[in-house]
C-alpha positions as CSV (number, residue, x, y, z in Angstrom):
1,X,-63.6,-40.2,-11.9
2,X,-60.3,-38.8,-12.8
3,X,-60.4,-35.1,-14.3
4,X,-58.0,-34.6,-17.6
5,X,-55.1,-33.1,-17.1
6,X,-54.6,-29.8,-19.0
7,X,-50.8,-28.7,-20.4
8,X,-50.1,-25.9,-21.4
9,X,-47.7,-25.1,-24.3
10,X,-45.6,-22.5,-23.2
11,X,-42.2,-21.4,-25.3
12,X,-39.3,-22.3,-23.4
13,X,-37.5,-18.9,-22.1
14,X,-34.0,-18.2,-23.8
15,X,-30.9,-18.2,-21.6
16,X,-29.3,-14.7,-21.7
17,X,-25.4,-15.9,-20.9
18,X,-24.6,-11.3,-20.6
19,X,-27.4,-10.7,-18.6
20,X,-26.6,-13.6,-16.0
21,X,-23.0,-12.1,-16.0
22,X,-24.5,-8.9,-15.4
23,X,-26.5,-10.2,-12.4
24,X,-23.2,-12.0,-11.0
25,X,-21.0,-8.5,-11.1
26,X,-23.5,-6.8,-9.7
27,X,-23.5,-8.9,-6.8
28,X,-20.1,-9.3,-6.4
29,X,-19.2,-5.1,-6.3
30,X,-21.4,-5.5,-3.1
31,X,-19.0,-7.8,-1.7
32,X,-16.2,-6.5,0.2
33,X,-12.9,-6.2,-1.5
34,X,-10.6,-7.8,1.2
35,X,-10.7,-10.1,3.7
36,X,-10.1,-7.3,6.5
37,X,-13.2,-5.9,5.9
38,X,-15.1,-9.4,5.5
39,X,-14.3,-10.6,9.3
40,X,-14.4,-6.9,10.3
41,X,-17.4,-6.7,13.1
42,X,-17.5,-3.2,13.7
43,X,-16.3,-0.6,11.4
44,X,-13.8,-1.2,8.3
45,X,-10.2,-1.0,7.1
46,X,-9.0,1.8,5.0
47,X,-6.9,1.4,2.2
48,X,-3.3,2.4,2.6
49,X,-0.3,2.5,1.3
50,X,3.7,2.0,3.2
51,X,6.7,3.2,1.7
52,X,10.4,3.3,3.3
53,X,12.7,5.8,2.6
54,X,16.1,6.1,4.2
55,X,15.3,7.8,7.1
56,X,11.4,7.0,7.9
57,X,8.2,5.4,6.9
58,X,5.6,6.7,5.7
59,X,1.9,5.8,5.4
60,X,-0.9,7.1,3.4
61,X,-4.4,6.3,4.3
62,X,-7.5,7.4,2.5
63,X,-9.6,8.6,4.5
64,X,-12.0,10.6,2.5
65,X,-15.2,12.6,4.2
66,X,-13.1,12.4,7.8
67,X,-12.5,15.8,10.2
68,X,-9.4,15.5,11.3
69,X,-10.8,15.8,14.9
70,X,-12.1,12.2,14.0
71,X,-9.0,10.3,13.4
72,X,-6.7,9.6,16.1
73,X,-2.7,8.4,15.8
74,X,-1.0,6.1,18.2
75,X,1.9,4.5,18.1
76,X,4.3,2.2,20.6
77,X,7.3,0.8,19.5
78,X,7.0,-0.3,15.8
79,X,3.3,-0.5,16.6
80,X,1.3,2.2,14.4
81,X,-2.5,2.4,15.1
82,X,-4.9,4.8,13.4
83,X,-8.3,4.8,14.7
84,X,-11.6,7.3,13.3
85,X,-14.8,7.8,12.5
86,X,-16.4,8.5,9.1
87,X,-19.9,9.5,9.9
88,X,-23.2,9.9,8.3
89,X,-24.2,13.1,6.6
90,X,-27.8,14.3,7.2
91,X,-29.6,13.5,4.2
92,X,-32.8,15.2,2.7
93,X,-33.8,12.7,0.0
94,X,-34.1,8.9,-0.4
95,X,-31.2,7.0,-0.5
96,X,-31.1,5.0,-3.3
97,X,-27.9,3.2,-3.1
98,X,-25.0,3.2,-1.3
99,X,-21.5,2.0,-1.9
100,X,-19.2,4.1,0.6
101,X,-18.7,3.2,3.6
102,X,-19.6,5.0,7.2
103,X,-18.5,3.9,10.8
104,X,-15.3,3.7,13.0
105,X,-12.3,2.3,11.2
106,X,-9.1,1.3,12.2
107,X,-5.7,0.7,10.6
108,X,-2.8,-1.2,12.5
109,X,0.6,-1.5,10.8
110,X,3.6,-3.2,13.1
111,X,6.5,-1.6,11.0
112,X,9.4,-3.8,10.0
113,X,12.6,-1.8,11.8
114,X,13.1,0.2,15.1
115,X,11.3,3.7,14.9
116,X,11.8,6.9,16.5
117,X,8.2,7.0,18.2
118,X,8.9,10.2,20.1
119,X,9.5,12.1,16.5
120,X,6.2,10.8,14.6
121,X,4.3,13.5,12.7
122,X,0.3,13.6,11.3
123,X,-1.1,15.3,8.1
124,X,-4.6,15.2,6.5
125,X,-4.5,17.1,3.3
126,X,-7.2,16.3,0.6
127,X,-8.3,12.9,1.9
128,X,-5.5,11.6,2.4
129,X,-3.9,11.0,5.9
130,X,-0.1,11.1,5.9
131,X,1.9,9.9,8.9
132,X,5.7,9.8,8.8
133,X,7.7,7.8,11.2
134,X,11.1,8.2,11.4
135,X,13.5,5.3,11.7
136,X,15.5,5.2,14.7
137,X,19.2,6.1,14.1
138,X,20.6,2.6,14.5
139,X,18.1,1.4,11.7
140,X,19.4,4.4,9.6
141,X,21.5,3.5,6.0
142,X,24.5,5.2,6.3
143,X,26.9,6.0,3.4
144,X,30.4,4.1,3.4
145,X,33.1,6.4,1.9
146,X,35.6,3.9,0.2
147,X,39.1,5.0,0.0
């Protein structure tokens, strides 16, 4: 003997088009914001920036929360490497969320002209880690006085 089937009338939920858009953004500021740090195994990029003058280059990496003892600067040839270590802080609470990150990082940079690799000079001042390489004196602009 075949039982009757019993249905329910339920109200059909509304569709929130903001709150799914919500849900999306939220999920997406947990992706990573370039490629770098997507096919990064170990560790992350920092973000920098390169700017040439006349006589060097000079790059600015954020590297907030690092000792300076952390970070170490190579370079060979027009090969600049910068290497560190941002580590974790003991914490006393529950961590509830976290969007910095910790770990070894590493920034490479193969600048576009000859350098002078012997003159290349370091500075960490308020996050920020400034390395200046000069050019080497062939790349160098030089002035033409026109008579």
């Amino acid at each position: 003997m075949a039982l009757p089937l019993r249905t329910e009338r339920t109200e059909p939920t509304r569709w929130e088009p903001l709150t799914e858009v919500r849900n999306v953004l939220s999920q997406l500021s947990r992706f990573p914001d370039t490629w770098e740090e997507l096919v990064a195994r170990d560790g992350f990029t920092p973000r920098a920036d390169v700017e040439e003058t006349d006589d060097a280059y000079v790059i600015e990496v954020e590297v907030p929360g690092v000792n300076k003892k952390d970070i170490d600067v190579s370079a060979a040839g027009r090969r600049l490497t910068i290497t560190g270590e941002r580590k974790e802080r003991e914490r006393v609470g529950i961590l509830r969320r976290r969007t910095r990150r910790v770990g070894r990082f590493e920034y490479d940079i193969q600048l576009p002209g000859d350098v002078d690799d012997k003159g290349v000079g370091a500075e960490l001042a308020d996050g920020v880690l400034t390395v200046r390489v000069p050019k080497a004196t062939t790349e160098r602009a030089r002035r033409i006085e026109i008579r």
